[in-house]
N, C-alpha and C positions, 0 to 999 in steps of 0.2 A: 604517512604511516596510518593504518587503521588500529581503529579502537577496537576490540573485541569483548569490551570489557563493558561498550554500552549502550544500555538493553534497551528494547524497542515503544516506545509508546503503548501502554497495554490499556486495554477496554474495558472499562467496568460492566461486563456483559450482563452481570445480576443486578444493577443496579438500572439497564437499560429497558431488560427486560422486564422488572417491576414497573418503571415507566408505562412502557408500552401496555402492559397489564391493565395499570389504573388509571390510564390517561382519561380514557373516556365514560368510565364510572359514575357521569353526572347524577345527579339526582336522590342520592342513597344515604344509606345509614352511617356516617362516621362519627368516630371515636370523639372529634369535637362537639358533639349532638345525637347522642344516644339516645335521648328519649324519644324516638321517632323522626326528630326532626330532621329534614333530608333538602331544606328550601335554602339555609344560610349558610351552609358550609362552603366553601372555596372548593372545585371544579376538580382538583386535582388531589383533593384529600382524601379521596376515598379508595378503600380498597377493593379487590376481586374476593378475599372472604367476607366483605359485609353487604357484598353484591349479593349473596346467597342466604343472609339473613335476611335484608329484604324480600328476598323470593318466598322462602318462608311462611313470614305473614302476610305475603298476598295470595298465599294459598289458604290459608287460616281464614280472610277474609272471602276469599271466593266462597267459602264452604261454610263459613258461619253468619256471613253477614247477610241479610239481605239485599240490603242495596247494594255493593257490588254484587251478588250472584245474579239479580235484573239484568243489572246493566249489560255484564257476560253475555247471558242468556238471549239480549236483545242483539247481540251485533251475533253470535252465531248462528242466529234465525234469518238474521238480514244477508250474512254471506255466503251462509255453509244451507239454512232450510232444511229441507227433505234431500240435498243433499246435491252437488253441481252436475249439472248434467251435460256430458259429453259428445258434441255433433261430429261425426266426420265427412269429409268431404274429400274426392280421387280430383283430380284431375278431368274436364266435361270431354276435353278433345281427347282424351287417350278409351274414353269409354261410349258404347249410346247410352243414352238415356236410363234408359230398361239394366242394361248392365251394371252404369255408376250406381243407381240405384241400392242394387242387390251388395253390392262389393260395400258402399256407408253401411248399410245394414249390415249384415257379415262383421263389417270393423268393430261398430257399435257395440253389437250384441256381445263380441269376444271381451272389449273392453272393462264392461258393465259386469257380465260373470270373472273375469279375471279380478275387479276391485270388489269382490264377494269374498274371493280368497287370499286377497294380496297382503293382509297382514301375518303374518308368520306363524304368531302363538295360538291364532283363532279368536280372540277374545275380542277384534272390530271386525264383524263379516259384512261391512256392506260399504261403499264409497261416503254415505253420509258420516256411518261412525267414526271414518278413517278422518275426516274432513273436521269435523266436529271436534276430534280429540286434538287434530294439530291446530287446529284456531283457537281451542282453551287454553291450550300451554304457550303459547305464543303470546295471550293476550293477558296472560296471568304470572306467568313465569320469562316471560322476553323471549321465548325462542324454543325450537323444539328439535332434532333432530330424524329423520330415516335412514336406516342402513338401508342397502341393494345389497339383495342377497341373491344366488343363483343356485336354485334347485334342482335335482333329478325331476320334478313332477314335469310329464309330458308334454301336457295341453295348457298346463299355465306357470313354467319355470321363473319368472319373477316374481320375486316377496319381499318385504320389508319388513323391518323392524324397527318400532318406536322409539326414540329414547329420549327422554327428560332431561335439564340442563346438569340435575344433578349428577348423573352417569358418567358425567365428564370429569376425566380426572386429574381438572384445573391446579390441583394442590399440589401433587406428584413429579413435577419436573421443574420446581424454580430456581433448579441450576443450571439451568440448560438453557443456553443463550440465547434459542433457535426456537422454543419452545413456549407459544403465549398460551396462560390458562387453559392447555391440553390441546391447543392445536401446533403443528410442526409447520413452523413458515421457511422461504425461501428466503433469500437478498431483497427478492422485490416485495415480499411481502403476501406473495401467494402461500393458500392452504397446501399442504402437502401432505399430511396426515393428520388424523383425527384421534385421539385418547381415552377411549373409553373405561370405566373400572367393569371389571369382569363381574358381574353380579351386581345385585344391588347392594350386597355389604360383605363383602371379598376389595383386597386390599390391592389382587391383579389386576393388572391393565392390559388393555390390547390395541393392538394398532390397529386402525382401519385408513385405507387409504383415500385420500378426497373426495375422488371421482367416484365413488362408491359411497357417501354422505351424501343426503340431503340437507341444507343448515336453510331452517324457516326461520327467518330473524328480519327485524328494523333497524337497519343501518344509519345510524345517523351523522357520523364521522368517519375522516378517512381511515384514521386507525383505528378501528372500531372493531376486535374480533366476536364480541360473545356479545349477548342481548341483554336489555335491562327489563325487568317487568314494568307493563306499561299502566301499574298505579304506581309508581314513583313519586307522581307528581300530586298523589291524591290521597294515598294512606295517611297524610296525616290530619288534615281534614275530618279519615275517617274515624280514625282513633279521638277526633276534639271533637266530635257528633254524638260519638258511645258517650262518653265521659260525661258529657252534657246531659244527655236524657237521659245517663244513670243517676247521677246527682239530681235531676227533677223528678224522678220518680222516686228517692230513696226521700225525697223533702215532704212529696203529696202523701206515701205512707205514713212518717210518720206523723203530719198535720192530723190523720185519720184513724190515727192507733187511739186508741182507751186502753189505761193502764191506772194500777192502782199500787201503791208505796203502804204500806202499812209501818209509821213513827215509834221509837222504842224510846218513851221518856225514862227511863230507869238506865241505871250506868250497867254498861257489859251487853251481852247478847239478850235475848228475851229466856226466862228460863224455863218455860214447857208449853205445854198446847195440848189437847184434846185429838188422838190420832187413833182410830181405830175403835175398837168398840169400848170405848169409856175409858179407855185405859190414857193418865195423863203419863206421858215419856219425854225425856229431854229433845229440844228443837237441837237441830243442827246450828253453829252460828251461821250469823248471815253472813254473805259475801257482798263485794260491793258492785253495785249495779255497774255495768259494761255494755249495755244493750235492753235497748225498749223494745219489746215486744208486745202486740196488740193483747189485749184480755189479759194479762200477766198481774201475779199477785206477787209480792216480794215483799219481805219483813227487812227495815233497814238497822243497821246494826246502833248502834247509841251514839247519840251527836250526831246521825245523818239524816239529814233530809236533801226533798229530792227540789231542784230547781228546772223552774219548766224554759226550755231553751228551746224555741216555735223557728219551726227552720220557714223563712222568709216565699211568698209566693212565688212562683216566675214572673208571675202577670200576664199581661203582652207579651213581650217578650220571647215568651216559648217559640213561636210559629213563624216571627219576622229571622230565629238563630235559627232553626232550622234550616227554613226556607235559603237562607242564601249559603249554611254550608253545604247545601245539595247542591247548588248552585256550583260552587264552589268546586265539591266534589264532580260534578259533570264535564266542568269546565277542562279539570284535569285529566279527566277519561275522554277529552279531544271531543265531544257530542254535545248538543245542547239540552236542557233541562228537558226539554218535553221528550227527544226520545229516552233518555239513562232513565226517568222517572214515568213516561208516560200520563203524564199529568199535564192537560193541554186546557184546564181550565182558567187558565188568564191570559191567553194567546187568541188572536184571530188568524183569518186565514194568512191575509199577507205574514204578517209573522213568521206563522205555523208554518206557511211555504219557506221561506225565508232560512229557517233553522232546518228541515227536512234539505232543502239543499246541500247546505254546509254538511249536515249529517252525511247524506249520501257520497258527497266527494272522498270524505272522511272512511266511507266503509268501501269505497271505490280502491283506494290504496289497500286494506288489507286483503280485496279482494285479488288482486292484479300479484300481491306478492304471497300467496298461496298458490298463486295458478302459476308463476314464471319461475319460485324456489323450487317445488316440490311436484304441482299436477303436470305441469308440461313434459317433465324430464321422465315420469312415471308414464304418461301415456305414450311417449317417445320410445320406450322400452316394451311398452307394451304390445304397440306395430310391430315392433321385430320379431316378438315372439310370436306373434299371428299369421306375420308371413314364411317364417322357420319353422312355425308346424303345421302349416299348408293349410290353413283357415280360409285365408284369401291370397288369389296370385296375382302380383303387381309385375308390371315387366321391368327390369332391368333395376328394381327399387335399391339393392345395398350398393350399387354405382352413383346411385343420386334419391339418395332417401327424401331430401330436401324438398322434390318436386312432390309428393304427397303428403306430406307431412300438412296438411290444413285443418287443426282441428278447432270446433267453437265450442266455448267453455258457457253455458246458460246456467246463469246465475238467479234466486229468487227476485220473484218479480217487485216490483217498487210500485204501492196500493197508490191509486188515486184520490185525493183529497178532493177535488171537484170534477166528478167524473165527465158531464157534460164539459167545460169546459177546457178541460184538458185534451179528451179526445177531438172538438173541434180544432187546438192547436196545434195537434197532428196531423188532424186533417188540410189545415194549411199548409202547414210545412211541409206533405207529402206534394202537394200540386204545385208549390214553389221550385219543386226540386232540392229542398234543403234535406231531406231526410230518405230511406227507401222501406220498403214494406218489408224487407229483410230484419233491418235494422231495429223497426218497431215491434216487431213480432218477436226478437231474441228480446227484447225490451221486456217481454211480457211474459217471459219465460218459453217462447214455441220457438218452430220455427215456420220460414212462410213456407217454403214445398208443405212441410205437413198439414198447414193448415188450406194451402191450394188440393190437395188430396182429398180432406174433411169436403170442402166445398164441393169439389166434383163428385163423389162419391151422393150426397145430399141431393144433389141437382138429378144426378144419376134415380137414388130412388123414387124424388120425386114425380119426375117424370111415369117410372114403373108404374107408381099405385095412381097417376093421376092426379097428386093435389095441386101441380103446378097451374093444369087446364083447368082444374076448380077458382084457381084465384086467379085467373085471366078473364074468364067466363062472369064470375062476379065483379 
């Protein structure tokens, strides 16, 4: 005989979905540790709204502090520059020489004027700005989004649109089982659609579908949807730095204030004063001192006097606190001291190499996760539209896009520390076979055809005006 009467195992779908939420939230603001503190709390305390308070003051601090605005400043210089620069390359056996040629060029050129206009509202017109603003917010706020938008414009129908973590309309569906911090997952755990709030302070949302999202983000877990900002580990540090050299500078004032108390031996207020042209008028009572001010005169009220309280020197001490909360704070922004500060005055070279390395691996990941989130799928889009508005003709290319698709992404170059040196290590390397002239020349920001073209073109004048025969002759 069946039961009809009993009911099925049911899911606490809100309570899973919080989970999933807050699983991976490491590092942040909880309710256990409010005052900044984000090192001691337990892994799974925290939430996706204090995710965003955090966010907050790392923007606060990008903007007000100076040493986190360096440090920014230094890895967007080192990833983003003037701005990545876009090589393409056809296929050598589908084209001659003379033709690949012209067809890279053609690609290039379309690419480079299309990321002039590829932001939508106008307000980033060129590939660095575009570049620059999604590695700020990525590097300040945990992650950044782009919409794919499809325009009527003729000759360059894709654009996007930026959008900040907080557009996301993480708060608006926590009852919806399916739905993590405004993204729409599947059973497995794929994106499905994305949540955005309609405006920056409109209460609408709208759906955007995945494949039409870009999500620039640091994944650090498998359930990992939304990004943390990547001072996490260091805002508090920088909040114990201010506090520090606010308190020693608020001590060395007042060491250095001169001030004067004027004593009232007689009971009650003082009773007049000499104010104006001759004329005696009653004084106001006194108030009671609350704040020393340098050159300040103040009449004390009867019975008070002033007791001198000498706030204590730092000594020593100032520069060795410092010093290692910068340290500190570097350590947390993943770089070593000398690039976050640029202070390479207690380091040698080995060293100096040493941490430039680390550094570089370090800016090697955010490079690689700009170019495979957001540049590759953008300039993937971009060919389409080049060969759909007859820029360049590829044969057979939307049957097998895959066989052109080879693009190199040149990144700012990486300065040498010992220039002889170095370049004789490439020069080994090069005759060993371990390295190719390709290789080192994207290394340095070129590429080798162009710099085999500079070469021959040179040789070429030379020859013309003669100074090759002048320095053979001599």
């Amino acid at each position: 005989m069946f039961n009809f009467f009993r009911k099925k195992p049911q899911i606490d779908y809100k309570a899973l979905n919080e989970f999933l939420a807050t699983f991976y939230n490491g590092a942040q603001l909880g309710e256990k540790s409010f005052n900044y503190a984000n090192a001691d709390a337990d892994f799974e305390e925290f939430s996706a709204d204090e995710r965003a308070e955090l966010r907050r003051r790392a923007k606060w601090h990008s903007a007000n502090d100076g040493i986190s605005a360096n440090i920014d400043a230094n890895i967007i210089a080192s990833t983003v520059g003037n701005g990545i620069k876009i090589q393409f390359r056809v296929p050598e056996h589908l084209f001659t020489p003379k033709k690949q040629r012209e067809i890279n060029n053609r690609i290039e050129d379309y690419i480079e004027n299309a990321f002039d206009r590829l932001e939508i509202s106008g307000r980033f017109n060129s590939a660095m700005q575009i570049e620059a603003a999604l590695m700020k917010t990525l590097i300040v706020e945990g992650e950044c989004f782009a919409q794919i938008i499809h325009t009527k414009d003729r000759r360059y129908p894709t654009k996007i649109a930026l959008y900040e973590p907080h557009r996301i309309a993480d708060g608006a569906f926590k009852r919806e089982p399916n739905i993590v911090d405004g993204l729409e997952v599947d059973e497995t755990g794929r994106v499905l659609n994305y949540y955005f709030n309609d405006g920056q302070y409109r209460n609408e949302t709208k759906k955007i579908p995945a494949d039409k999202v870009l999500h620039l983000i640091e994944r650090d877990y498998p359930s990992q949807y939304r990004g943390v900002t990547h001072y996490a580990q260091s805002i508090l540090n920088l909040r114990n730095l201010s506090g520090y050299i606010d308190a020693a500078l608020i001590g060395a004032r007042t060491r250095k204030s001169i001030s004067f108390a004027v004593k009232n031996s007689a009971n009650g207020a003082p009773k007049g004063g000499i104010i104006g042209r001759g004329k005696e008028t009653p004084l106001a009572p006194s108030y009671p001192v609350q704040k020393i001010v340098a050159g300040m005169v103040h009449y004390l009220n009867a019975g008070e006097e002033i007791q001198t309280l000498a706030a204590p020197d730092v000594g020593n001490e100032f520069d060795p606190f410092v010093k290692t909360a910068l340290r500190l704070i570097a350590a947390g922004r993943r770089f070593s001291y000398e690039f976050a500060f640029s202070d390479f005055s207690q380091t040698n070279f080995t060293s100096g190499r040493m941490g430039e390395n680390k550094d570089w691996r370090i800016l090697s990941m955010y490079k690689a996760r700009i170019t495979e989130q957001v540049l590759r799928p953008i300039v993937r889009q971009l060919l389409d539209d080049a060969i759909k508005t007859g820029i360049v003709d590829l044969p057979n290319y939307f049957n097998n896009p895959d066989a052109y698709f080879y693009p190199r992404f040149i990144y700012p170059i990486r300065q040498y520390i010992n220039p002889v040196d170095e370049v004789n290590a490439e020069r080994a390397a090069l005759e060993m076979g371990l390295t190719s002239k390709t290789a080192l020349a994207a290394a340095r920001g070129r590429e080798f055809e162009e710099i085999a073209y500079e070469i021959q073109k040179e040789k070429e004048l030379e020859e013309r005006l003669g100074i090759a025969r002048k320095e053979k002759e001599q």
